[in-house]
C-alpha positions in Angstrom: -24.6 -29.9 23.7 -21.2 -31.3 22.3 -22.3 -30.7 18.9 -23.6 -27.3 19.6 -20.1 -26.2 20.8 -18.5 -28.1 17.8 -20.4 -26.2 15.5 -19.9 -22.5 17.5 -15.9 -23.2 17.3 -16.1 -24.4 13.7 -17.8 -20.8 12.4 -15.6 -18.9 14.5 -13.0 -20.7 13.4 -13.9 -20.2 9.5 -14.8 -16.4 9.9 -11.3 -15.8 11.1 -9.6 -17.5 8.5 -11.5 -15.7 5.8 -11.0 -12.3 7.5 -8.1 -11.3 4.9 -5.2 -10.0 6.5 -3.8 -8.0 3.3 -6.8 -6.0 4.5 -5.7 -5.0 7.8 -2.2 -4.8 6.8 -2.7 -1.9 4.2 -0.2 -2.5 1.8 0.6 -0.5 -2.0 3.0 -0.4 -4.4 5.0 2.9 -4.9 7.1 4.1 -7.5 9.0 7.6 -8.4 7.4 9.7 -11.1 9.6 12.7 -12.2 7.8 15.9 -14.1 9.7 17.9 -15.7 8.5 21.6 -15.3 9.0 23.3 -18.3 8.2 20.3 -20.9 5.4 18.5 -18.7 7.7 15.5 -19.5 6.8 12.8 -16.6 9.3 9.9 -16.4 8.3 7.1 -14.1 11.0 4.3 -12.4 10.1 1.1 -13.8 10.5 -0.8 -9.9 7.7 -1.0 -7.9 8.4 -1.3 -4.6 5.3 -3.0 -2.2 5.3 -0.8 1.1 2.6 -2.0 4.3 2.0 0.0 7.3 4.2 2.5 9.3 6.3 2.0 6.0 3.5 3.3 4.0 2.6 5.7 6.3 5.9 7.4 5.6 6.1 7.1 2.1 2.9 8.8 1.7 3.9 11.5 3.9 7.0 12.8 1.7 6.4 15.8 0.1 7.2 15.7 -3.2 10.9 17.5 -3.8 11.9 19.8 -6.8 15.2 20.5 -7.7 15.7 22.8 -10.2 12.7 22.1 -13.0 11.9 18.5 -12.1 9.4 17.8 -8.9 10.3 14.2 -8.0 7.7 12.6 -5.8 6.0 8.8 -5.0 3.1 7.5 -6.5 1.3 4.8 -4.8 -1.6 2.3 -6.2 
């Protein structure tokens, strides 16, 4: 019986620690690409900055923003 138990608290025990939590978390890495209107030019920040949740949430959610002839916006991966 003891062993039984043993072994039921064992596997629970290793499923949880290979649950990954990166995978519940949600994170990216975002950067600001800037396209120029009339040339097409696109000019990208060279920082990456790692967003996770609510964070992410928000960063996806901003529209991108043109002033003048250059639309500015975040690009995640």
């Amino acid at each position: 019986m003891k062993r039984k138990i043993l072994f039921t608290l064992l596997f629970a025990l290793i499923t949880w620690a290979v649950t990954s939590c990166e995978d519940l978390i949600r994170c990216k890495k975002c950067r600001l690409v800037s396209t120029d209107l009339l040339t097409g030019e696109v000019t990208y920040d060279p920082n990456e900055t790692e967003y996770c949740g609510a964070a992410l949430a928000a960063i996806q959610a901003t529209p991108p923003k043109t002033m003048g002839n250059v639309t500015t916006e975040y690009v995640c991966r």
